[in-house]
N, C-alpha and C positions, 0 to 999 in steps of 0.2 A: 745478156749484157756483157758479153767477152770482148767486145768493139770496143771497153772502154771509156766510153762519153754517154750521157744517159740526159735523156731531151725531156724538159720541162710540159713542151707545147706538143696538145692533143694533136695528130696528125702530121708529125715534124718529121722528118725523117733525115736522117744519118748521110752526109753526104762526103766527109772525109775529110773535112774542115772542123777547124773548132770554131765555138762564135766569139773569142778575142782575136780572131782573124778578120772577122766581118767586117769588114769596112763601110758598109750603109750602115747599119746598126751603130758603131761608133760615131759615126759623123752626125746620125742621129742628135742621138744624146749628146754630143760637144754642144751641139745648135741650142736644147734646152739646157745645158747648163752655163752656157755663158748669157741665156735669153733672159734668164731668171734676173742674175744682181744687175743685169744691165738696166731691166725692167725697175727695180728697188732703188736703185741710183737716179736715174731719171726722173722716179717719182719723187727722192728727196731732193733732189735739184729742181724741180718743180714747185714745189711747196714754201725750198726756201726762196726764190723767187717772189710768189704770190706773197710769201709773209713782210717781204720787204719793201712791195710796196704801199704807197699810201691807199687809203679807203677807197677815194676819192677816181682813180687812174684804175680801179679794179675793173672788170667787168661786172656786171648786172646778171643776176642768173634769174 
């Protein structure tokens, strides 16, 4: 372990990069975390929506 950097994932291997260089990996994860509150927003803009309007103009489920 004199390399320094010590790999979580069975079968990974040492390539001379760290992974806060990774750039898929990052871009990854930007994707779920901006996917998430957008997802959360949408649904409460959603609901308040349905709550506002009348019975009547809802849809039938």
């Amino acid at each position: 372990m004199s390399d320094g950097m010590v790999l979580a994932l069975p079968g990974a291997e040492y390539t001379g990069g760290t992974i806060m260089h990774d750039a898929m990996l990052w871009a990854s994860w930007y994707v779920w975390l901006l996917a998430l509150p957008a997802l959360v927003i949408g649904t409460l803009i959603w609901d308040w929506i349905q709550r506002r309007q009348p019975v009547r103009v809802r849809r039938r489920r």
